[in-house]
C-alpha positions as CSV (number, residue, x, y, z in Angstrom):
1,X,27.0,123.2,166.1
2,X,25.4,120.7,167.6
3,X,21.9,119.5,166.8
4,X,20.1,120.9,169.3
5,X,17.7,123.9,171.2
6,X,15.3,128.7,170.3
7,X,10.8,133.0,171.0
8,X,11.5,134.9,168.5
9,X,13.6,137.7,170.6
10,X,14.8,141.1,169.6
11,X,15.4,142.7,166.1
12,X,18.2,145.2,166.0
13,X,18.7,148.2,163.6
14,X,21.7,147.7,161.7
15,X,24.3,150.4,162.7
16,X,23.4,150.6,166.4
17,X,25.1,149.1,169.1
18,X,22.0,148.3,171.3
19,X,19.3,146.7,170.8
20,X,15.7,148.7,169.2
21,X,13.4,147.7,171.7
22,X,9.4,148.3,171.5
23,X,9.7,150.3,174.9
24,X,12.3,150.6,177.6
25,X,12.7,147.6,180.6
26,X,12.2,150.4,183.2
27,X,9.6,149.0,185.1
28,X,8.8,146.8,188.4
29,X,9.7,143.1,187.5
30,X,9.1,139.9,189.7
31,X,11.6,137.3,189.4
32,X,13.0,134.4,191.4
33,X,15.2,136.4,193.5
34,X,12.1,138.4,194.6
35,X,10.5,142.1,193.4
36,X,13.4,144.2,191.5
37,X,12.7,147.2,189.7
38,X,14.8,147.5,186.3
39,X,16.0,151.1,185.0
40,X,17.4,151.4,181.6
41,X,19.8,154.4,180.6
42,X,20.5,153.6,177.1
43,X,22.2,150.4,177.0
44,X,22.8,150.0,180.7
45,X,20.2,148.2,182.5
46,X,20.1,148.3,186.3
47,X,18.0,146.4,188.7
48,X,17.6,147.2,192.3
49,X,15.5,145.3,194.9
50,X,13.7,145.4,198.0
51,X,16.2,145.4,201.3
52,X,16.5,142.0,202.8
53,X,17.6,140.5,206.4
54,X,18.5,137.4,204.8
55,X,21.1,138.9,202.4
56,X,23.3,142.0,202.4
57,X,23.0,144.1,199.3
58,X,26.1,145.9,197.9
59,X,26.3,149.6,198.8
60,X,25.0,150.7,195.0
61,X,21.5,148.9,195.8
62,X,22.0,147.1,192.7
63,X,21.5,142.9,192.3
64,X,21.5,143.3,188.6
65,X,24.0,145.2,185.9
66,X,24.2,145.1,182.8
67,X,24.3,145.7,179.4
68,X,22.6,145.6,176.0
69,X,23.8,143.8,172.9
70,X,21.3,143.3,170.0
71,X,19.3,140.4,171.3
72,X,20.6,140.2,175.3
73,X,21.2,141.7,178.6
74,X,25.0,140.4,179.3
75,X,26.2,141.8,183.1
76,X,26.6,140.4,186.7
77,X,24.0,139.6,189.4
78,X,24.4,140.0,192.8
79,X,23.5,136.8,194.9
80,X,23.9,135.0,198.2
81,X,24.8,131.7,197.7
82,X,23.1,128.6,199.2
83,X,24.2,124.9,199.3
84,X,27.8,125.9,199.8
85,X,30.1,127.6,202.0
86,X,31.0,131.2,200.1
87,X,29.7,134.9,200.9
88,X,27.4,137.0,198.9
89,X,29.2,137.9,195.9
90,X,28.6,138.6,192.0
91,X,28.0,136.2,188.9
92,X,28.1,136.4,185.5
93,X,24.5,136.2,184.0
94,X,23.5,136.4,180.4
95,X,19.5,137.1,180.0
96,X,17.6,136.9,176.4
97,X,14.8,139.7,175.7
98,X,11.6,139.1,174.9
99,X,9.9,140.9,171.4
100,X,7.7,142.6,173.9
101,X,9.7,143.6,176.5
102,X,7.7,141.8,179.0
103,X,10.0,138.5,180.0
104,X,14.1,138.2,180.2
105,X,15.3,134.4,180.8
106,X,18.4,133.1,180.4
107,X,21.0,131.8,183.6
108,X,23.6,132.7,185.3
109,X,27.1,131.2,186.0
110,X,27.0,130.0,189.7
111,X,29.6,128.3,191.8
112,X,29.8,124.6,191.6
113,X,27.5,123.2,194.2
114,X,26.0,126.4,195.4
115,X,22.3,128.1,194.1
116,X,21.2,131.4,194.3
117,X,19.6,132.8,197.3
118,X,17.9,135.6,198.2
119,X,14.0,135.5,198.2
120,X,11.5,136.8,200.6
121,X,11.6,133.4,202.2
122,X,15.4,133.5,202.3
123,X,15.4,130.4,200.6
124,X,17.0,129.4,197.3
125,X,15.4,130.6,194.4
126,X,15.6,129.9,191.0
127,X,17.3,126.7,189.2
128,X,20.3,124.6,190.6
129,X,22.1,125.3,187.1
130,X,21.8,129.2,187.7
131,X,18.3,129.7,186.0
132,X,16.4,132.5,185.8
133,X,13.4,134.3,184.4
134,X,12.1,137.6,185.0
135,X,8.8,139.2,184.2
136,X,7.7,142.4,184.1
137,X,4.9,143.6,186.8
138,X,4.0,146.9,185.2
139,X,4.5,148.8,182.2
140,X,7.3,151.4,181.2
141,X,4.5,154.2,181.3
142,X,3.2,153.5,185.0
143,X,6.7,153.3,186.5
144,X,7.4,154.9,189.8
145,X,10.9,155.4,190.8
146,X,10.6,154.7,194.1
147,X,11.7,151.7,195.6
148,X,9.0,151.0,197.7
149,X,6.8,151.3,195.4
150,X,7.9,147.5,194.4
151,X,4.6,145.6,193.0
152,X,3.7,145.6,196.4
153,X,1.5,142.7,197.4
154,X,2.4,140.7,194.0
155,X,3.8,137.4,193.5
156,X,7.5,138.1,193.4
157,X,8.2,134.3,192.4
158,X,8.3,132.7,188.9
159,X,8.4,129.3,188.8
160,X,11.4,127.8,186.4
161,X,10.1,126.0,183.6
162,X,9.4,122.1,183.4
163,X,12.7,120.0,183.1
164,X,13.1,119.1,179.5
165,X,14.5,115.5,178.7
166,X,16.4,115.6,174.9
167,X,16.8,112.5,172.4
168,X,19.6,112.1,171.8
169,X,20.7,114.9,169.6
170,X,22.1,114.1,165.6
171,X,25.3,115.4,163.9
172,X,25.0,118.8,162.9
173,X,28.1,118.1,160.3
174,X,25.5,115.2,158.6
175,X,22.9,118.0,157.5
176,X,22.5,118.6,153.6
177,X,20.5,121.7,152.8
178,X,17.0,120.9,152.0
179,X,14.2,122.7,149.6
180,X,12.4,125.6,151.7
181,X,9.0,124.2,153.0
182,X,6.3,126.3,154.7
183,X,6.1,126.6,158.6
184,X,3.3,125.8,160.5
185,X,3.0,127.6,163.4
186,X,2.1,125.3,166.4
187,X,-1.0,126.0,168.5
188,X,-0.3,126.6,172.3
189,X,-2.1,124.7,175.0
190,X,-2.1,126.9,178.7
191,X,1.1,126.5,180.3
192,X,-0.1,124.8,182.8
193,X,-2.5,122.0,180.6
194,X,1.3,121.4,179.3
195,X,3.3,121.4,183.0
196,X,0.1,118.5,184.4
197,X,0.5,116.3,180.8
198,X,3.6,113.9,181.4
199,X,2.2,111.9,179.0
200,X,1.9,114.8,176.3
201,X,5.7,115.2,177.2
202,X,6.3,111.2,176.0
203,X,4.5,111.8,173.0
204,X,6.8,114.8,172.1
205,X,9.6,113.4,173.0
206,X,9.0,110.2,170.5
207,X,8.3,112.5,167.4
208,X,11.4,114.5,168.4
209,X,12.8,110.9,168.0
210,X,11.3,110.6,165.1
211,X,12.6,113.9,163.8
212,X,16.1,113.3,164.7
213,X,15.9,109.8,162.4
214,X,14.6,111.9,159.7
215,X,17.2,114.8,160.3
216,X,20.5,112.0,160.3
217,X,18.5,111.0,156.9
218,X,18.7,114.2,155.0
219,X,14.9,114.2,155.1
220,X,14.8,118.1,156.7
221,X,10.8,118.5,155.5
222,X,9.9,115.3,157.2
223,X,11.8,116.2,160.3
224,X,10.8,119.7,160.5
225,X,7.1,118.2,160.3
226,X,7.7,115.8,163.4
227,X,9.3,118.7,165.3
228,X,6.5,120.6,164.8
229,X,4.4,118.1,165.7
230,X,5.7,117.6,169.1
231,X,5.4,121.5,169.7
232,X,2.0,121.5,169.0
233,X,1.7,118.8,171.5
234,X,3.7,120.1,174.2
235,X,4.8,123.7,173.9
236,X,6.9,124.2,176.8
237,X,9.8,121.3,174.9
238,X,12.6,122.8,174.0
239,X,13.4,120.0,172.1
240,X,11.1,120.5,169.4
241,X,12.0,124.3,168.9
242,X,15.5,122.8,168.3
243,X,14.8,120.5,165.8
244,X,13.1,122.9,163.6
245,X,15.9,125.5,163.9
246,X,18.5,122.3,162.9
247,X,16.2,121.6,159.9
248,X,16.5,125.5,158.6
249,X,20.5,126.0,159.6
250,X,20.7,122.7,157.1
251,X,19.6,124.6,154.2
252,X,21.6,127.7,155.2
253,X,18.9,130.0,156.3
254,X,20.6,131.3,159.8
255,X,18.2,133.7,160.9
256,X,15.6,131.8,160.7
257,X,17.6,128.8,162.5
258,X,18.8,131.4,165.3
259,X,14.8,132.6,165.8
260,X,14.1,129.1,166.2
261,X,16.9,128.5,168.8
262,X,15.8,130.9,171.2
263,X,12.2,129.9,171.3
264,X,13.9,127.1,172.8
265,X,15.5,129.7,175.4
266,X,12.2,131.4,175.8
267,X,10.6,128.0,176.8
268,X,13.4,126.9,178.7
269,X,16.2,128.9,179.8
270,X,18.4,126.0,180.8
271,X,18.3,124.4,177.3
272,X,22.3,124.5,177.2
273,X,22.7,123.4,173.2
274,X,20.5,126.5,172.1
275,X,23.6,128.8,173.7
276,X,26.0,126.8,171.6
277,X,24.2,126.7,168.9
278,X,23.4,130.7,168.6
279,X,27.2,131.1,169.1
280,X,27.5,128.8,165.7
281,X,25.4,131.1,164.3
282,X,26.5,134.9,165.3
283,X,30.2,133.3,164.2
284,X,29.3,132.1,160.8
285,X,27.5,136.0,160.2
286,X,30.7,137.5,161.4
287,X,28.8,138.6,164.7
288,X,32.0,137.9,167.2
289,X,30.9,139.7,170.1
290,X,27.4,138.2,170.4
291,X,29.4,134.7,169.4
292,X,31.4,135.0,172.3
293,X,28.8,136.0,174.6
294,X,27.2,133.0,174.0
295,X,29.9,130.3,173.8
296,X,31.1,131.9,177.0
297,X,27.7,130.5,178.6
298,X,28.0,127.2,176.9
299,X,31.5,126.8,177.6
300,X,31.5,127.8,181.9
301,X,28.0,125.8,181.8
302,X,29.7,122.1,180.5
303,X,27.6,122.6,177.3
304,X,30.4,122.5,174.7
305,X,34.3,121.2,175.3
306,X,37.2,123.0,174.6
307,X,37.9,120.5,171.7
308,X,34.8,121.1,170.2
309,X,35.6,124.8,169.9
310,X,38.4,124.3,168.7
311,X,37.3,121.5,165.3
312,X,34.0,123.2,164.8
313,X,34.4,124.9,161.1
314,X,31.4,127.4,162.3
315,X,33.5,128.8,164.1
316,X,36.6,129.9,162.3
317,X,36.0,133.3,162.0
318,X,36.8,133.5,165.9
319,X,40.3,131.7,165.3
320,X,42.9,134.4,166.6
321,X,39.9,136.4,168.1
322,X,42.3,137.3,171.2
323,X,38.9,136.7,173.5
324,X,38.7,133.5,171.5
325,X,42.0,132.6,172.4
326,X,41.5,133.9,176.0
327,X,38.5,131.5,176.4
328,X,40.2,128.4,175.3
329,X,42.7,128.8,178.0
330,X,40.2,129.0,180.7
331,X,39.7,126.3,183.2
332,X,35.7,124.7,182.9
């Protein structure tokens, strides 16, 4: 795993194959990509979304299938491309779920050199590297239906979170557990105090720094305090979420490591270590289909190298894994 990336997301039931959410994602949802409205039957999850001039939807109606899996949506989205020279077509697109039910971010696997489009404006939406966060518009209870019943009238654009910048990340295989510490929870400016502060985003980025010193040290309680630090400074860096998830897979405490990861996902859904490093985790609890969900991701997004699959000790337990197997032979 490599040192780096984490909302604390969905807890499962042991025994079930889905995921035991607060209330279902049927709703009305904005997103990028414009108004959808989300219908969940069981573990499937379908999205449909307004007609548009500017792209052709498949005959189902459908931009969004998928299913659940403990702590994700994993499916296809439907998409016309921009920036490059294919049709509309389907993509692989692996979405986290918030604890209450309200948000899903995560990304997509696009095309190199093409972005999603499909928008009211027709323009691209959503982030270069495939990006995307969804939001819900209304709740489960008040849930028409009817597609043009669609938030009408509501902002059907979500802007993608601020571009994180990483130090440069320590060796995961240098950590040595460390005594258990108390965590302070980080207060949270607004959003958008955070997005208008580039100097706030300097002065997490040099305790992050900081951190990773202390982290290649050994020194997990000092690290986890600068990591902290630099969250309570400037809560949208995915960075500092990271760190503190290192600092706690050090001393062997993986769940509370893998809720720390994906508060790095929740901040920032193109934060590519925090894929990897779930993967580490879901392989090292035996958890091989949500491990290969997510090294999938990190592996088609450049965020991991075959090579690194193949040394990394966290994740034996996928070694003759046929999908395992089937992955390394894929082109990236």
């Amino acid at each position: 795993m490599k040192a780096a990336a984490l909302f604390a997301f969905l807890g499962f039931a042991p025994g079930l194959t889905g995921v035991a959410f607060a209330e279902t994602l049927t709703g009305s949802w904005s997103s990028p990509l414009g108004a959808m409205r989300l219908t969940q039957q069981g573990d499937r999850v379908l999205a449909a979304a307004r007609r548009n001039p500017f792209c052709t939807l498949p005959s189902s109606g459908h931009i969004l299938e998928g299913d659940l899996l403990d702590d994700s949506l994993s499916g296809q989205l439907f998409v016309c491309f921009a920036g490059c020279d294919r049709g509309p077509g389907w993509v692989p697109v692996l979405l986290l779920v918030a604890p209450d039910g309200k948000s899903l971010s995560g990304t997509s696997t696009l095309p190199r050199g093409c972005k999603a489009a499909f928008g009211p404006s027709g323009g691209a939406a959503g982030g270069s590297d495939g990006s995307l966060v969804l939001r819900r518009l209304e709740s489960a209870e008040s849930a028409k239906p009817a597609d043009d019943e669609l938030a009408e009238g509501a902002d059907d654009t979500v802007s993608p979170p601020a571009n994180h910048v990483s130090p440069k990340p320590s060796s995961k295989q240098a950590a040595k557990p460390a005594a258990a510490v108390g965590d302070r929870q980080p207060t949270r400016p607004t959003v958008a105090a955070a997005r208008e502060s580039p100097e706030a985003r300097e002065r997490a980025m040099t305790l992050a720094r900081d951190g990773a010193a202390f982290q290649d040290e050994g020194k997990f309680e000092q690290a986890r305090h600068r990591f902290t630090e630099a969250i309570e400074i400037d809560p949208l860096y995915a960075e500092g979420y990271n760190g503190v998830g290192v600092t706690f897979f050090a001393r062997n405490d993986l769940a509370e490591a893998l809720r720390w990861y994906k508060k790095a996902l929740g901040v920032d859904p193109t934060f590519g270590d925090a894929y990897y490093n779930m993967a580490c985790v879901y392989a090292l609890q035996k958890r091989s289909n949500l491990a290969l969900r997510y090294l999938k991701t990190a592996f088609h997004k450049g965020y991991t190298s075959r090579d690194t699959l193949r040394s990394d000790p966290d994740l034996t337990s996928l070694h003759g894994d046929p999908a395992f197997e089937a992955l390394l032979g894929e082109p990236q």
